[in-house]
Rosetta silent file (secondary structure, phi, psi, omega in degrees, C-alpha in Angstrom):
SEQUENCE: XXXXXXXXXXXXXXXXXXXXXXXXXXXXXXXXXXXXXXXXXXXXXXXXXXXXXXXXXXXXXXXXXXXXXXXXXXXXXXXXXXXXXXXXXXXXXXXXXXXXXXXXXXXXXXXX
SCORE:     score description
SCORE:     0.000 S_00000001
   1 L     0.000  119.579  164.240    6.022   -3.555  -15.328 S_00000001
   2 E  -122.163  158.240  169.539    7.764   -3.969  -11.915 S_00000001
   3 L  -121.287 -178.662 -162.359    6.907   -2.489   -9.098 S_00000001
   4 L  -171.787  114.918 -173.150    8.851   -2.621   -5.911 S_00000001
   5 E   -74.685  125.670  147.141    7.688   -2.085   -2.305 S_00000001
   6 E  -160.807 -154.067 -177.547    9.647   -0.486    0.418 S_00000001
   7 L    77.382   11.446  158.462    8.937    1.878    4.222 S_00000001
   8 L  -119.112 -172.335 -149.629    8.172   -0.774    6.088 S_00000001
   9 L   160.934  176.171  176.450    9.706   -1.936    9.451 S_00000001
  10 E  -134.427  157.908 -144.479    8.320   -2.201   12.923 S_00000001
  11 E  -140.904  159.188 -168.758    6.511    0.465   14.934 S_00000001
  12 L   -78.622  152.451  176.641    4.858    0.861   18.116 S_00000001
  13 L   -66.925  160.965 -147.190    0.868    0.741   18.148 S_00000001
  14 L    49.910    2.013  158.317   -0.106    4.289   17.275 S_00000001
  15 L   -74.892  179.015 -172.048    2.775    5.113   15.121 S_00000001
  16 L  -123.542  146.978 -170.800    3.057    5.931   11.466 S_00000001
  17 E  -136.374  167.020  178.155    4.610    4.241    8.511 S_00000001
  18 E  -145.645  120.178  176.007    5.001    5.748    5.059 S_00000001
  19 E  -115.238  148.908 -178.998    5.158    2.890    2.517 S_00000001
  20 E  -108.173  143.468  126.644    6.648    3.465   -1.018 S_00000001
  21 E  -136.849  143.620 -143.455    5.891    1.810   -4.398 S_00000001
  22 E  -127.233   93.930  169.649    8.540    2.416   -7.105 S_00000001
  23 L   -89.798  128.455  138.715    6.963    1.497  -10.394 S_00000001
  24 E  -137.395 -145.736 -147.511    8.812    0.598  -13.419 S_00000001
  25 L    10.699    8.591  152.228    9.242   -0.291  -17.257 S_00000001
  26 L  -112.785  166.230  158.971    5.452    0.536  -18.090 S_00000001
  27 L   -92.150  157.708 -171.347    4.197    4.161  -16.937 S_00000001
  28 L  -105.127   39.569 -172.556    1.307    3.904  -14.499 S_00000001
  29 L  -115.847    1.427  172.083   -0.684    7.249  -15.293 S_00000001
  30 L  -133.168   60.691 -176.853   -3.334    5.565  -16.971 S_00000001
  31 L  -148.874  127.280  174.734   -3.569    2.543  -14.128 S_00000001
  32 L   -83.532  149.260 -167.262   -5.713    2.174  -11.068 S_00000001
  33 E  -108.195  141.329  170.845   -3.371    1.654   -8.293 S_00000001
  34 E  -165.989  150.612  169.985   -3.637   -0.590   -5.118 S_00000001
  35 E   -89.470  125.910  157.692   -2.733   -1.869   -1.639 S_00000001
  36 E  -111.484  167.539  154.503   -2.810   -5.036   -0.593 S_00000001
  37 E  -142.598  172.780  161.057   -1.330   -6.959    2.983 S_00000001
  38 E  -133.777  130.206 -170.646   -1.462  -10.393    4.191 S_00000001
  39 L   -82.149  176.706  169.063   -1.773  -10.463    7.840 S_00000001
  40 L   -46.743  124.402  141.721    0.428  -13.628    9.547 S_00000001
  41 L    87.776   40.876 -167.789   -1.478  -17.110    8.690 S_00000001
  42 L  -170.072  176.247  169.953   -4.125  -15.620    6.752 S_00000001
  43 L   -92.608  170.657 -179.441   -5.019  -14.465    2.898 S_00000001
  44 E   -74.581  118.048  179.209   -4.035  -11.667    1.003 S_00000001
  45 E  -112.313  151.247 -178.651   -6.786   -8.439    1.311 S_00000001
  46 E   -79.193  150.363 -175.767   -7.329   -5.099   -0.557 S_00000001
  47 E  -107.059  -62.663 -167.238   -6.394   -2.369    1.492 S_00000001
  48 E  -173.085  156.603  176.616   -7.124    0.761   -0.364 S_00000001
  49 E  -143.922  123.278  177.447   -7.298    2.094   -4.256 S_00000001
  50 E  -111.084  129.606 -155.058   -6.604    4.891   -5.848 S_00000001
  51 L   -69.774  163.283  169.640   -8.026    5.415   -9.857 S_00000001
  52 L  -101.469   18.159 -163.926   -5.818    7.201  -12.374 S_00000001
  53 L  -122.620  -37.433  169.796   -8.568    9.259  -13.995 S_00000001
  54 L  -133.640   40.350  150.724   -9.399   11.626  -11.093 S_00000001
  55 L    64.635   44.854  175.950   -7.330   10.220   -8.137 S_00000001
  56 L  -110.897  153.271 -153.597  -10.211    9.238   -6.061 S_00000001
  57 L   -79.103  151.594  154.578   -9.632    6.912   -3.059 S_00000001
  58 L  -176.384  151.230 -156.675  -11.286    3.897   -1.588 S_00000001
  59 E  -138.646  146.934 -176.730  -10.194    2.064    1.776 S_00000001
  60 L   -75.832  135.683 -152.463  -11.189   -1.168    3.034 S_00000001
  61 H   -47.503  -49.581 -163.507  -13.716   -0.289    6.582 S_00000001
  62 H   -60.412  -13.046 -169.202  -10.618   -1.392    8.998 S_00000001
  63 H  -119.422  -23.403  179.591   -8.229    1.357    7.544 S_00000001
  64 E   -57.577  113.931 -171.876  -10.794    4.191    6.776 S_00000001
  65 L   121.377  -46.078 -159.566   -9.747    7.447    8.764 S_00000001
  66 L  -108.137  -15.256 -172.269   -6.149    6.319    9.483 S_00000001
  67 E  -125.945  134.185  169.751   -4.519    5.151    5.636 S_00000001
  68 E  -124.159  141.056 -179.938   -4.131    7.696    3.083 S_00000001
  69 E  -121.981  128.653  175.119   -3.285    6.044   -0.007 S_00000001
  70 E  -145.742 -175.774  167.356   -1.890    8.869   -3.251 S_00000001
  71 E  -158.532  160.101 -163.876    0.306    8.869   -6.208 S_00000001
  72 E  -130.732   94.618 -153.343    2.647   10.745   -7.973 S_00000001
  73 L   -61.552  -15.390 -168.791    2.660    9.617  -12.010 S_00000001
  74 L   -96.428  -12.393  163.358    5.383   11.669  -12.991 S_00000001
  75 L  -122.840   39.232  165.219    7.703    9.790  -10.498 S_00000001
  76 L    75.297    9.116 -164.867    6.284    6.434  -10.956 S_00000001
  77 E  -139.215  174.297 -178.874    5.192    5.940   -7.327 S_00000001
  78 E  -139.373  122.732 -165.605    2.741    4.871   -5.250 S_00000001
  79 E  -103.006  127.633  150.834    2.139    5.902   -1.278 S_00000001
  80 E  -136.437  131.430 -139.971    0.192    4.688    1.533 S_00000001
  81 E   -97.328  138.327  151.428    0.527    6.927    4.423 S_00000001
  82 E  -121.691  142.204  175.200   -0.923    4.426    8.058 S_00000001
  83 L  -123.901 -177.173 -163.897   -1.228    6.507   10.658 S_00000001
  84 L    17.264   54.265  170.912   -2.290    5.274   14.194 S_00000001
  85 L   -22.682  144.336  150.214   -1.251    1.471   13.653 S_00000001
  86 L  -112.503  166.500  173.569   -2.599   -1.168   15.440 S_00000001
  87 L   -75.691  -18.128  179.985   -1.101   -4.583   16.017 S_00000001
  88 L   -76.065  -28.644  175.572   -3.787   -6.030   13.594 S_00000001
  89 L   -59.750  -23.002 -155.950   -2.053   -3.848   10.565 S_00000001
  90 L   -76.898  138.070 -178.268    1.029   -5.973   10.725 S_00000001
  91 E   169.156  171.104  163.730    0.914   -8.311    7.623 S_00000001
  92 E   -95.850  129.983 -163.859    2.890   -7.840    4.423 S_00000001
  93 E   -93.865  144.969 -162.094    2.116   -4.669    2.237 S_00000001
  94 E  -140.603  146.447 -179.963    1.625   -5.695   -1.345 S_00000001
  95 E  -109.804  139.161  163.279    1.861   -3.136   -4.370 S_00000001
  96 E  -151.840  163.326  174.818   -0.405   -3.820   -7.326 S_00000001
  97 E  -144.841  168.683 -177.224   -2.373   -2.872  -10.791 S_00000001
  98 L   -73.354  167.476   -3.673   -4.168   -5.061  -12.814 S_00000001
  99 L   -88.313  -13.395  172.133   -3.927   -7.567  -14.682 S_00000001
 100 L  -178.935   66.677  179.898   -1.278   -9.308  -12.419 S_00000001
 101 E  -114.896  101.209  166.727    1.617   -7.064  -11.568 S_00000001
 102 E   -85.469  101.822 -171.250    2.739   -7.595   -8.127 S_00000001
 103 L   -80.025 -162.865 -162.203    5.734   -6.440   -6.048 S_00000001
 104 L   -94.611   -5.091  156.300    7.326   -8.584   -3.958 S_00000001
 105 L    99.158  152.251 -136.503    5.842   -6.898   -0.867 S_00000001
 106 E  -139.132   96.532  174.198    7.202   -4.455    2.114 S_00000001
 107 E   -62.227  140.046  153.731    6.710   -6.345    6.530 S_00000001
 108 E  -103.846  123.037  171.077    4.802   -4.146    8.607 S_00000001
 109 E  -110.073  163.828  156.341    5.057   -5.436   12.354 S_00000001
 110 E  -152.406  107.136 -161.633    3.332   -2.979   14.801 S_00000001
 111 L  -126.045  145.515  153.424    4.619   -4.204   18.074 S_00000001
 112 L   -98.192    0.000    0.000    5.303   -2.526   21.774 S_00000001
């Protein structure tokens, strides 16, 4: 299985990003799905998850309200919508399912 990160770039604080992940050679419709980032200097953290058996959500407290995380199984991907950014989102966005399938990860900066 690879997956493969992309949408990110840098944005002003209170903008929006749309992040992509473009899963292939296994299908992902029976896989819980997840967001990770690593801020600058720091470890890697869960972000947000979404299950494959009823699509329901969960978001790490700093992101709740503002990250929509979805998927779409029949084209392989995986979304996380951030809306109102802060300068603390900037880290590298990481795509992943278990048991260790990573991509190689997508920079966020959120800069004036």
């Amino acid at each position: 299985l690879q997956l493969v990160e992309s949408g990110g770039g840098l944005v002003q604080p209170g903008g929006s990003l749309r992040l992509s992940c473009a899963a292939s050679g296994l299908p992902i419709s029976r896989r819980n799905m997840y967001w990770y980032r690593q801020p600058p200097g720091k470890g890697r953290e869960w972000v947000a998850s979404i299950n494959y058996i009823d699509g329901h959500t969960n978001y790490t407290d700093s992101v709740k309200g503002r990250f929509t995380i979805s998927r779409d199984n029949d084209k392989q991907m995986v979304f996380l919508q951030m809306n109102s950014l802060k300068p603390d989102d900037t880290a590298v966005y990481f795509c992943y399912t278990w048991p260790a399938y990573w991509g190689q990860g997508t920079q966020v900066t959120v800069s004036s």
